[in-house]
Backbone as CSV, one residue per row, in Angstrom:
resi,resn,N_x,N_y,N_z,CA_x,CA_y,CA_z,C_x,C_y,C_z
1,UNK,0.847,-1.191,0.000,0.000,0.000,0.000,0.885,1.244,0.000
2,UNK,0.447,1.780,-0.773,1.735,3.194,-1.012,1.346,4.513,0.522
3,UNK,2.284,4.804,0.641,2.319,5.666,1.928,2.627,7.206,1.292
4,UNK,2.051,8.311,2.094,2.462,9.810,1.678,3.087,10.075,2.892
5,UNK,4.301,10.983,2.297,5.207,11.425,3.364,5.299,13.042,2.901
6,UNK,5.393,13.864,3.551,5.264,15.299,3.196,6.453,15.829,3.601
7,UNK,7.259,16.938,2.747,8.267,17.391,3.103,8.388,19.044,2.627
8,UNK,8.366,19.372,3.591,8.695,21.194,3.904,9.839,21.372,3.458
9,UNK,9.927,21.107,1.848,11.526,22.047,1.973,11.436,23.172,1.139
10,UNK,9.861,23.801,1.323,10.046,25.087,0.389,10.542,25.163,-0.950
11,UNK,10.288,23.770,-1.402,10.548,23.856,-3.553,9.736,24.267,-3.896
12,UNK,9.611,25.539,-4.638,9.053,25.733,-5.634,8.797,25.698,-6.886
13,UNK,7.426,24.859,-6.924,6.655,24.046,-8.394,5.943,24.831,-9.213
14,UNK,6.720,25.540,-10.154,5.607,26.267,-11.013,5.535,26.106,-11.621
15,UNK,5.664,25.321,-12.145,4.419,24.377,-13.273,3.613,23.988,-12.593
16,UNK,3.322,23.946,-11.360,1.927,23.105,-10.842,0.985,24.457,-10.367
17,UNK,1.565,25.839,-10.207,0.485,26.529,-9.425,-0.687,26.859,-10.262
18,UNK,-0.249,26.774,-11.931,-1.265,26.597,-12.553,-2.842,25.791,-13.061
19,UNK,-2.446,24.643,-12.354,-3.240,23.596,-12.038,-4.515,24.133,-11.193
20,UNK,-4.696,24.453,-10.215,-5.629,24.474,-9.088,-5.704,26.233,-8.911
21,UNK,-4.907,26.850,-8.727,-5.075,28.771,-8.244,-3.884,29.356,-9.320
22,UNK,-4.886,30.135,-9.891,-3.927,30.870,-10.979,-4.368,32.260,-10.797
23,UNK,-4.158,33.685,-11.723,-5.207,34.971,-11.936,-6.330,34.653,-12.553
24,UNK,-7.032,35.468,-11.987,-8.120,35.408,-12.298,-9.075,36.271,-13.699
25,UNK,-9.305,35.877,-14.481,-9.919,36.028,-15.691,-11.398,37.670,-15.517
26,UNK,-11.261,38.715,-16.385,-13.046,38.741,-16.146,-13.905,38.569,-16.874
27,UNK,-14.937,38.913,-16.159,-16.230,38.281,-16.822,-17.470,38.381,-15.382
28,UNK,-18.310,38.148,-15.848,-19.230,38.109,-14.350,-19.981,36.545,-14.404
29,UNK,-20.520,36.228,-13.164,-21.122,35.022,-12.819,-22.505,35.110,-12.724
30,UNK,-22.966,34.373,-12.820,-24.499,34.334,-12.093,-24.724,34.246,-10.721
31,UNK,-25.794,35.251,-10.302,-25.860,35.123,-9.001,-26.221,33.662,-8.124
32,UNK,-25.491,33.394,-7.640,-25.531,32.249,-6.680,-26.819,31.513,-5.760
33,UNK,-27.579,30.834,-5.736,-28.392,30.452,-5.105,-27.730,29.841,-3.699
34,UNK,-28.401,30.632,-2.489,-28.066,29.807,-1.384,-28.532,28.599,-1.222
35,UNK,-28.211,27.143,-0.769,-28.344,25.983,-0.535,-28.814,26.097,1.550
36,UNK,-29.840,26.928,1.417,-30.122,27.190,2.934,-30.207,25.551,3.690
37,UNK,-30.610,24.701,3.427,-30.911,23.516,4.446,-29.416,22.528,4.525
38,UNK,-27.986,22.822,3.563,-26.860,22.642,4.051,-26.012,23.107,4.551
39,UNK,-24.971,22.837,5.728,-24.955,21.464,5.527,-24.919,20.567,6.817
40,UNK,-24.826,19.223,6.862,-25.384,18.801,8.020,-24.475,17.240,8.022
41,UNK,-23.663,17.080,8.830,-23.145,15.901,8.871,-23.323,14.875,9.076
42,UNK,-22.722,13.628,8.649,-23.133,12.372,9.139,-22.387,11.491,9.521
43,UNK,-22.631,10.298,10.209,-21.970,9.755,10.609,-20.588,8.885,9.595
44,UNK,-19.328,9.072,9.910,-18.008,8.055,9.122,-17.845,6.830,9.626
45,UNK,-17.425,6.262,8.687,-17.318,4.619,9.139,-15.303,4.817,9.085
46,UNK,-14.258,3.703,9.307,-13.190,3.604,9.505,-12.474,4.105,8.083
47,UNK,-13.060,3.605,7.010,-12.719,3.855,5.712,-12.270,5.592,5.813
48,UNK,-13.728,6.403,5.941,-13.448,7.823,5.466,-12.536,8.146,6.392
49,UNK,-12.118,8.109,7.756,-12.004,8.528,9.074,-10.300,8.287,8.225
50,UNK,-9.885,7.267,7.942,-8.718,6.768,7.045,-8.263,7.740,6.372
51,UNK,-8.675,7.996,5.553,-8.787,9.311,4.095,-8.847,10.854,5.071
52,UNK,-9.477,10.774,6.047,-9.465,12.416,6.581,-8.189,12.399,7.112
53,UNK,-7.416,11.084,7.771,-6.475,11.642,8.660,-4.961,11.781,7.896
54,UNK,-5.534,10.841,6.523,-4.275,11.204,5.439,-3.681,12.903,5.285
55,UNK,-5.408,13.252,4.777,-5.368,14.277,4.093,-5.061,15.514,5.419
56,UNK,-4.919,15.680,6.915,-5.010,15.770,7.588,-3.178,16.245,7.937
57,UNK,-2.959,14.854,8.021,-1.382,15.028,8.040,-0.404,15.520,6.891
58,UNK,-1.087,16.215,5.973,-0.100,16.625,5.136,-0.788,18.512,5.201
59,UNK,-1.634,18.610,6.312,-1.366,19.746,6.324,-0.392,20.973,6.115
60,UNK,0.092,21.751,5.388,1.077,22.473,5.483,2.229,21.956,4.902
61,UNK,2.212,20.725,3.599,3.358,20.359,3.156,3.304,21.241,1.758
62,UNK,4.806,21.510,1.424,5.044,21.988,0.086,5.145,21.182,-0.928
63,UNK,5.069,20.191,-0.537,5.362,18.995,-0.923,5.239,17.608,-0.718
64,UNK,4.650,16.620,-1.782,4.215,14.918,-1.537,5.302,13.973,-2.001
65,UNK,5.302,12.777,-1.792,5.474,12.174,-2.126,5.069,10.483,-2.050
66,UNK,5.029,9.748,-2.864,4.028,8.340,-2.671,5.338,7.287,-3.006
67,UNK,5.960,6.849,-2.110,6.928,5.717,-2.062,8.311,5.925,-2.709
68,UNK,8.497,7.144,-2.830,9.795,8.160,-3.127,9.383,9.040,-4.394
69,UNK,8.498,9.244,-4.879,7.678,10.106,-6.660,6.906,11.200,-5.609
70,UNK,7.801,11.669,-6.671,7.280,12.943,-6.752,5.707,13.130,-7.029
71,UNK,4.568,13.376,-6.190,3.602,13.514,-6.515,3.014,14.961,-7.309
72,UNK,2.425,14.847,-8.302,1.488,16.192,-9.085,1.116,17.263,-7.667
73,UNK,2.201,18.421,-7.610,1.343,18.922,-6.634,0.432,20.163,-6.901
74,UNK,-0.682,19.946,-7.609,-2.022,20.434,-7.604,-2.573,19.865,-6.831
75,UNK,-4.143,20.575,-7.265,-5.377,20.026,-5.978,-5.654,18.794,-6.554
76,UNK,-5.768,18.268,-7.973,-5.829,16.941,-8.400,-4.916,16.141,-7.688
77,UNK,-3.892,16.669,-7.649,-2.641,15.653,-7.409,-2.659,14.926,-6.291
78,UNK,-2.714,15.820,-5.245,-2.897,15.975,-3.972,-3.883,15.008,-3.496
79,UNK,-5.167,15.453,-4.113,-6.693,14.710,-3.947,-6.291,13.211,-4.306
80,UNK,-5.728,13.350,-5.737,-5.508,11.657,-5.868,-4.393,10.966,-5.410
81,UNK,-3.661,11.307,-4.523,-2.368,10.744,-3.883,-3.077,10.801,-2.691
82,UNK,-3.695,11.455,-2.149,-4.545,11.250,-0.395,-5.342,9.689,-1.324
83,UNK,-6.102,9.688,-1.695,-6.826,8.183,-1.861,-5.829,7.004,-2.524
84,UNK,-4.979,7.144,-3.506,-4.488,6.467,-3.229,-3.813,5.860,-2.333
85,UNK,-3.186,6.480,-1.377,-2.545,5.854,-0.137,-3.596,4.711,0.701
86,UNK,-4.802,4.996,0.234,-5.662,3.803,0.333,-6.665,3.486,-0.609
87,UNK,-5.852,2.897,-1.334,-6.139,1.865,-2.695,-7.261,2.227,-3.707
88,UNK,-7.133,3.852,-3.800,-7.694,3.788,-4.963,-7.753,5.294,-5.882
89,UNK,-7.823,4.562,-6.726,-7.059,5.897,-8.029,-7.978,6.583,-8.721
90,UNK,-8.508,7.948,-8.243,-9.745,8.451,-8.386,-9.452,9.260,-9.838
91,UNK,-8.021,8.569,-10.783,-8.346,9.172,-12.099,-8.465,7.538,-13.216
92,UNK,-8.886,6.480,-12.550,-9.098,5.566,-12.945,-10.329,5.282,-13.371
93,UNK,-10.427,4.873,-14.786,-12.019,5.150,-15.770,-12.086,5.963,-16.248
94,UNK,-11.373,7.277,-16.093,-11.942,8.456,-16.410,-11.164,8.695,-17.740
95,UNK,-12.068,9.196,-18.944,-11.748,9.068,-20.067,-10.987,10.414,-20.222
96,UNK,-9.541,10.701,-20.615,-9.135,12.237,-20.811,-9.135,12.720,-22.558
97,UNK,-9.594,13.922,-22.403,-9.003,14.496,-23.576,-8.476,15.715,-23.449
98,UNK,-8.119,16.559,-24.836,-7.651,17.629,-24.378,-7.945,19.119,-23.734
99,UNK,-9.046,19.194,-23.467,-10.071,19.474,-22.496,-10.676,19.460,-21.287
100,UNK,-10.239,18.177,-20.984,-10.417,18.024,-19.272,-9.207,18.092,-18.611
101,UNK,-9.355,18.695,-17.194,-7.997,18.437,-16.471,-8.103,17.695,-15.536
102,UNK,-7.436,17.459,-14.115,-7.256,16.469,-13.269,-8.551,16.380,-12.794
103,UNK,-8.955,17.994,-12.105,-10.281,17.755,-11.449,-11.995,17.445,-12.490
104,UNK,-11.509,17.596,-13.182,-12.108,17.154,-14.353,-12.601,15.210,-14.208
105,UNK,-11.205,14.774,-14.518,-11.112,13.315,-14.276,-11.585,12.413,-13.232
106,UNK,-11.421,13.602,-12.072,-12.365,13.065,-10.556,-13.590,12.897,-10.575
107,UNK,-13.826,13.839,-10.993,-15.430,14.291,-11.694,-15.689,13.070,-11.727
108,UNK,-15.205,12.710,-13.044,-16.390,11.846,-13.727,-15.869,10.012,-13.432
109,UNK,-14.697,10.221,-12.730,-14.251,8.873,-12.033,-15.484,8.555,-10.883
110,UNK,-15.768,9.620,-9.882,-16.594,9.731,-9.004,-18.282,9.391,-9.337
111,UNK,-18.163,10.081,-10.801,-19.389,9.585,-11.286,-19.870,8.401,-11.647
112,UNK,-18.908,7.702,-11.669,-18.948,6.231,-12.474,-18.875,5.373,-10.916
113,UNK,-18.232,6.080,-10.032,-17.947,5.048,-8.806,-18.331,6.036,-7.357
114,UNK,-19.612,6.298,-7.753,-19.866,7.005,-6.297,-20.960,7.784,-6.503
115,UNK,-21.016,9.166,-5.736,-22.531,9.653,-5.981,-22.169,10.794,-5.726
116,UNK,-22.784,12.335,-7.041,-22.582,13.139,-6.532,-23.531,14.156,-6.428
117,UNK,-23.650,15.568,-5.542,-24.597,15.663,-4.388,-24.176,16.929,-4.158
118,UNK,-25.398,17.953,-3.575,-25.197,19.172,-3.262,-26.083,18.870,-1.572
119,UNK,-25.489,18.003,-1.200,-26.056,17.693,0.516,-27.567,17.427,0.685
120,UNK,-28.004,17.664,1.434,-27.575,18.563,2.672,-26.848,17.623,3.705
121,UNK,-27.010,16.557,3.504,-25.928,15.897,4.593,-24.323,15.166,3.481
122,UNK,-23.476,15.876,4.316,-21.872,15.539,3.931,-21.442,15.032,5.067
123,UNK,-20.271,13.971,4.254,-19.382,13.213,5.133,-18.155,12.892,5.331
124,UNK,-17.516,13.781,6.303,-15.952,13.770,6.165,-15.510,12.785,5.340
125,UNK,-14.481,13.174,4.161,-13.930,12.144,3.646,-14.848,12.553,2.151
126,UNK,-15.446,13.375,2.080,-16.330,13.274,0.673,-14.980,14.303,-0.083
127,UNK,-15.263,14.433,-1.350,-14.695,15.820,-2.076,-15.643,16.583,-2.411
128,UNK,-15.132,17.529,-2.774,-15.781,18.797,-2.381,-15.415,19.588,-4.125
129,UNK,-16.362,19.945,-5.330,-15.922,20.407,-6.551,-15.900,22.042,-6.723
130,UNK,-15.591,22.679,-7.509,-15.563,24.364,-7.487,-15.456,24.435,-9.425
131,UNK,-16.096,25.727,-9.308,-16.289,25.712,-11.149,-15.613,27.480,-11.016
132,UNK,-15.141,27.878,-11.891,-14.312,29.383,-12.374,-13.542,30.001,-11.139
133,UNK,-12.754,28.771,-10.521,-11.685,28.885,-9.806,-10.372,30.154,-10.516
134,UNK,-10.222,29.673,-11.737,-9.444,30.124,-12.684,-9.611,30.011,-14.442
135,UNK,-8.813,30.953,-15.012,-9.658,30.737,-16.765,-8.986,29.452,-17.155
136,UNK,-9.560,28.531,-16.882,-8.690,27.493,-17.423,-8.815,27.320,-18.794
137,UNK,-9.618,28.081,-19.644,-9.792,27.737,-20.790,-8.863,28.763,-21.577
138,UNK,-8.400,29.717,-20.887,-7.970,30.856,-21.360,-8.658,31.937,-22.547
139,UNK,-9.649,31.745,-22.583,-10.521,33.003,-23.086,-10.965,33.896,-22.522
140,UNK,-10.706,34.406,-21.218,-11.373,35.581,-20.616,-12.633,35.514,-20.256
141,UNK,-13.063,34.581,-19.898,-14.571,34.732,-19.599,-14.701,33.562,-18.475
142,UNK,-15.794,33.913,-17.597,-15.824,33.053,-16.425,-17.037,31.818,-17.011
143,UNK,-16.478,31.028,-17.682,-17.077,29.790,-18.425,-16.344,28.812,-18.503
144,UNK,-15.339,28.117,-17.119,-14.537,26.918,-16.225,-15.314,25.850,-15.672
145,UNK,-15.666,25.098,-15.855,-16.439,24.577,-14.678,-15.337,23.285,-14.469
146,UNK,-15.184,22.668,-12.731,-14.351,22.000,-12.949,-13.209,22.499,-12.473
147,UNK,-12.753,23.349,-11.737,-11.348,23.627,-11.727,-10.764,23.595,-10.524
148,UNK,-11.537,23.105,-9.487,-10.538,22.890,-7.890,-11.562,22.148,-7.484
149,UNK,-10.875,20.965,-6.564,-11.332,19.958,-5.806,-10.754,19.811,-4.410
150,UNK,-11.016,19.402,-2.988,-10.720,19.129,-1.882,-11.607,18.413,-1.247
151,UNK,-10.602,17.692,-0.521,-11.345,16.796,0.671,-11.870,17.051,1.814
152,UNK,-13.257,17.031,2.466,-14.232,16.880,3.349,-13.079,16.736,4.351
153,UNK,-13.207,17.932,5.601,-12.530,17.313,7.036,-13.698,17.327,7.665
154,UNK,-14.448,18.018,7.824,-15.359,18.153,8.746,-16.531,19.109,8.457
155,UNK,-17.814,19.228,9.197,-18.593,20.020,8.906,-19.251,20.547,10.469
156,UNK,-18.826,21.862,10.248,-19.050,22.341,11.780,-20.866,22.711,12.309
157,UNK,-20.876,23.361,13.099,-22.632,23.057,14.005,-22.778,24.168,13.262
158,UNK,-22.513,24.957,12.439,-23.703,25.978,11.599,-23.430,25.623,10.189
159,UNK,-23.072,24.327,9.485,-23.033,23.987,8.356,-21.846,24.398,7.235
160,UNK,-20.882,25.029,8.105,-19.674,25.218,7.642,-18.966,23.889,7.190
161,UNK,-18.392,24.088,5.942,-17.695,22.975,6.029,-15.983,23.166,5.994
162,UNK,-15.620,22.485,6.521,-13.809,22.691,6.309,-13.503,21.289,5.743
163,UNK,-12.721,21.862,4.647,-11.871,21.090,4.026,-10.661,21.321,3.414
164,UNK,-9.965,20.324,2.996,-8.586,20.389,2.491,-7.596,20.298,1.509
165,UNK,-7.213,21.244,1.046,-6.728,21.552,-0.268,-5.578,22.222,-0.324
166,UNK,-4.861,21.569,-1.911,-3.966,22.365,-2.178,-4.009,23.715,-2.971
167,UNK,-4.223,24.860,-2.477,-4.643,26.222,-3.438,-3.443,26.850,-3.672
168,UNK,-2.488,27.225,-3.242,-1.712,28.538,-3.927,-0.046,28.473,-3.236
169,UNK,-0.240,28.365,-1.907,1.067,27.842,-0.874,1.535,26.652,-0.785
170,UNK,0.425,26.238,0.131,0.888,24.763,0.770,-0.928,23.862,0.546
171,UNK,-0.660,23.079,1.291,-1.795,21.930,1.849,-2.395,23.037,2.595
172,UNK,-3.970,23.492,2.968,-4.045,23.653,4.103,-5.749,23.701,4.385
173,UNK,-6.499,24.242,5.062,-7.655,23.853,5.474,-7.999,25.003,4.971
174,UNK,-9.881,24.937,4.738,-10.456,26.141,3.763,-12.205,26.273,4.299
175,UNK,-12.720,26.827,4.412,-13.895,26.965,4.442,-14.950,27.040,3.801
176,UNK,-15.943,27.139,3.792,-17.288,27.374,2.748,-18.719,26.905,3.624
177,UNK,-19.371,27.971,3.195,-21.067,27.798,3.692,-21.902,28.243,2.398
178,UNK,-22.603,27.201,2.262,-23.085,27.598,0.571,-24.475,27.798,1.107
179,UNK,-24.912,28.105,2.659,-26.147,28.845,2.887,-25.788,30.076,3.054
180,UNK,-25.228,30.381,3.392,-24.330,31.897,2.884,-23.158,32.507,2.132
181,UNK,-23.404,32.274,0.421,-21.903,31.930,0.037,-21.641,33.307,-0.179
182,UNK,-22.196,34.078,-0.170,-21.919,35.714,-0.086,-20.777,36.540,1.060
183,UNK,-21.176,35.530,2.024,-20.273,36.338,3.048,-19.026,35.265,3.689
184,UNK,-18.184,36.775,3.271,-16.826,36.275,4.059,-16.566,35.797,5.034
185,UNK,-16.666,36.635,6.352,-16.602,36.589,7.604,-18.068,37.379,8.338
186,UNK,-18.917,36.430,9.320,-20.209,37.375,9.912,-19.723,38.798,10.836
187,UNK,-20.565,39.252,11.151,-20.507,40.288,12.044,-19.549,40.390,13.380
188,UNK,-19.294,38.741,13.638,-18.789,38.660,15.087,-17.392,38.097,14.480
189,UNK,-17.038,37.988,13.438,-15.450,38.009,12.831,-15.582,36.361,12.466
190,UNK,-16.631,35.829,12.322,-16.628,34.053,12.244,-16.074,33.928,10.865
191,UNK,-15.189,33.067,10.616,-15.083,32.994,8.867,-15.830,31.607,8.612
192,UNK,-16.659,32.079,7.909,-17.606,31.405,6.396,-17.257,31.084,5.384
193,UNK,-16.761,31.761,4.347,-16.073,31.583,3.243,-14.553,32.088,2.895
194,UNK,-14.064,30.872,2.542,-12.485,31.572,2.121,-12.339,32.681,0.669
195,UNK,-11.856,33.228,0.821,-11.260,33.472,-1.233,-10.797,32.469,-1.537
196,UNK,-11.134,32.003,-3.149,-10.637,31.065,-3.588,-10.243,31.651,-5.306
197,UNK,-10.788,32.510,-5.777,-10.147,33.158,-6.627,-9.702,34.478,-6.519
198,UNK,-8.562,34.233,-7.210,-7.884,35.625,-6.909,-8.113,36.641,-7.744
199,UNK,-7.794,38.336,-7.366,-8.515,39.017,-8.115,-8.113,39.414,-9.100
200,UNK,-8.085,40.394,-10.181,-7.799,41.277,-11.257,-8.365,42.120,-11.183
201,UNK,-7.861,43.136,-12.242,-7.855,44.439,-12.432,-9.025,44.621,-13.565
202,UNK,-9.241,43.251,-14.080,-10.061,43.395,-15.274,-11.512,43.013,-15.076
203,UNK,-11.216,42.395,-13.921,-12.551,41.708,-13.153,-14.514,42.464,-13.177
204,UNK,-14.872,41.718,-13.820,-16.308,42.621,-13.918,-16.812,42.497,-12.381
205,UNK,-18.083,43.522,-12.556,-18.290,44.056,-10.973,-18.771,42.747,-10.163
206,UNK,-19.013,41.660,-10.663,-19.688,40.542,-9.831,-19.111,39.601,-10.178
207,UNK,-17.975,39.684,-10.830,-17.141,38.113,-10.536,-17.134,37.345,-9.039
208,UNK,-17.166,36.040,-8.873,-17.311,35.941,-7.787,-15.986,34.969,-7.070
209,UNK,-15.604,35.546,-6.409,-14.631,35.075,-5.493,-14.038,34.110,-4.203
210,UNK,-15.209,33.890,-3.727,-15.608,33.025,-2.419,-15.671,31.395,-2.477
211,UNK,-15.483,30.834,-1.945,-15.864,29.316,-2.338,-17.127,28.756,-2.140
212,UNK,-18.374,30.002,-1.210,-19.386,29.387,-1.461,-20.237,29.554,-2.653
213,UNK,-19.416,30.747,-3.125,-20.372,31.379,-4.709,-19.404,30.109,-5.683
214,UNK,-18.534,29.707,-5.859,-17.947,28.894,-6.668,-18.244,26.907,-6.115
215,UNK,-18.673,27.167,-5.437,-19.123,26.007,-5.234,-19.767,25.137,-6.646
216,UNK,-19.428,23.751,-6.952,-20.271,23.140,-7.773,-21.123,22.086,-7.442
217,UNK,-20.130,21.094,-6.306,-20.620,19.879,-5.952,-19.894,19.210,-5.048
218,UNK,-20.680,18.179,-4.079,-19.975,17.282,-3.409,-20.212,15.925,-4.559
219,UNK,-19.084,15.069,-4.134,-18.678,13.587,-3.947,-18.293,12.667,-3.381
220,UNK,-19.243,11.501,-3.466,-18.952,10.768,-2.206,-18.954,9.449,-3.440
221,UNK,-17.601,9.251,-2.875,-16.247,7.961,-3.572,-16.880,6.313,-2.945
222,UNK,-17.567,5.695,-3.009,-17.437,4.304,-2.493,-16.382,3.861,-2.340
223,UNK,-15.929,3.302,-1.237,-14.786,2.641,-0.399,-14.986,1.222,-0.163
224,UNK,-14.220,0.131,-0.762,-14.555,-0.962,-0.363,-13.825,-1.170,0.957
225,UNK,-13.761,-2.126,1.921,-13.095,-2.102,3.312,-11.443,-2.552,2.738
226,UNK,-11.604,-3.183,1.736,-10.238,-4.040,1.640,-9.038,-2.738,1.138
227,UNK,-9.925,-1.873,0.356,-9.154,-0.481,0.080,-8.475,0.384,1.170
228,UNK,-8.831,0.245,2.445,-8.057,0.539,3.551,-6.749,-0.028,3.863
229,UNK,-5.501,0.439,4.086,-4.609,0.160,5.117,-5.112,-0.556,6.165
230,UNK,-4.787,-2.052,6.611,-4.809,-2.584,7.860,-3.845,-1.584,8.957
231,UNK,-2.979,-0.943,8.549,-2.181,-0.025,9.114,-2.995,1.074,9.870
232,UNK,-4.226,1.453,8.987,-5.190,3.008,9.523,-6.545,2.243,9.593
233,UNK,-7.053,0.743,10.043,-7.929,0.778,10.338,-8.358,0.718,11.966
C-alpha cells in the first residue's frame, strides 16, 4: 500500500500553481443560489475517518510524495495521492481528452464510482468540486467549470464545512457555507467563506470570489473495506 510522506523544503513548483489557483480572468457570474438547508453531517465509518487523517497530516506540506515520486502537486494531485494511499485511483475510468484536467477526471471517475450531491448531509472524507476557480480555458470569460477539488474534514454546528486543499502555498484547510456563500466573515469576525479566486484588475463588478459562490458539488467515492490500510484501520 503506497504511503504519503510530506516534506517542507520550500521547492518551488511552477508548473503546478497553474493547475488548481492561478489569476483570475473577467467576466461576471451568475448570481448564486443559497443551498439554505446545508450542511449537516453524518456519521463516518473507519474507511473515510482513514482518508481524513491522510489528508489531515499533510497539512502544510510543500510537498508529496508516494513511495519516493514525486507527486502532481495540484489540488488533483494531492486529492488523488490522499486516496491512493488507500487503494484507490480516483483518475481511474476516467476518459481524458484535451479538455479536461485532473479535477475534471475526478469528476467523472466519481461519477462512475460514487454519488454526486449538493447535501444537505456531507461526510468527512467526501470531495468537495468548485467551477471558475481560474480561466482554465484561457478566453477571458468566467465559463470553467471544474477547476478545484478538496477533501471533506469536517462540517461544523452551523453547516460550515472545512476542508482540504492544495490552493496557492501549501496543503491547508479552507472553508465554505453555501447557505451563505456571499459572506466572508459574519458580524462577530466568524469565517464562512475563504477566497478562492484571486482578483484582477479586469474583473467585472460581480465576478465571484468566495468558495461558497464557486461552489459546484460534493462527492462521495465508495470505499470498499479491503481499500483501507490494515495499518489506519
Amino acid at each position: 500500500m503506497p504511503m504519503l510522506s510530506r516534506i517542507c523544503s520550500g521547492l518551488v513548483l511552477a508548473s503546478a500553481l497553474s493547475a488548481c489557483a492561478a489569476p483570475s480572468s473577467p467576466g461576471l457570474r451568475q448570481a448564486v443560489t443559497p443551498i439554505s438547508d446545508c450542511c449537516r453531517a453524518s456519521e463516518t465509518d473507519s474507511r473515510q475517518q482513514a482518508i481524513v487523517r491522510t489528508a489531515e497530516n499533510l497539512v502544510g506540506a510543500t510537498t508529496i510524495e508516494s513511495q519516493g515520486r514525486r507527486i502532481s502537486y495540484d489540488c488533483a494531485g494531492v486529492t488523488r495521492a490522499i486516496y491512493l494511499a488507500h487503494g484507490v485511483d480516483l483518475y481511474s475510468g476516467a476518459t481524458a481528452d484535451g479538455r479536461t484536467n485532473g479535477v475534471g477526471l475526478i469528476y467523472n471517475h466519481v461519477r462512475k464510482n460514487g454519488r454526486l450531491h449538493r447535501g444537505p448531509v456531507v461526510q468527512a472524507g467526501d470531495l468537495v468540486f468548485f467551477d471558475n476557480t481560474w480561466d482554465f480555458n484561457g478566453d477571458g470569460l468566467v465559463n470553467d467549470p471544474l477547476t478545484h477539488v478538496g477533501i471533506v474534514e469536517q462540517v461544523e454546528h452551523d453547516g460550515t464545512i472545512v476542508f482540504i486543499s492544495r490552493v496557492a502555498g501549501a496543503i491547508e484547510r479552507y472553508r465554505m457555507n453555501v447557505a451563505h456563500p456571499h459572506v466572508h466573515r459574519t458580524a462577530d469576525g466568524r469565517l464562512l467563506n475563504d477566497y478562492m479566486r484571486r482578483k484582477h484588475w479586469r474583473d467585472g463588478e460581480h465576478t465571484a470570489y468566495l468558495t461558497g459562490e464557486l461552489f459546484a458539488a460534493f462527492g462521495t467515492r465508495m470505499i470498499d473495506s479491503a481499500s483501507v490500510s490494515p495499518a489506519t484501520r
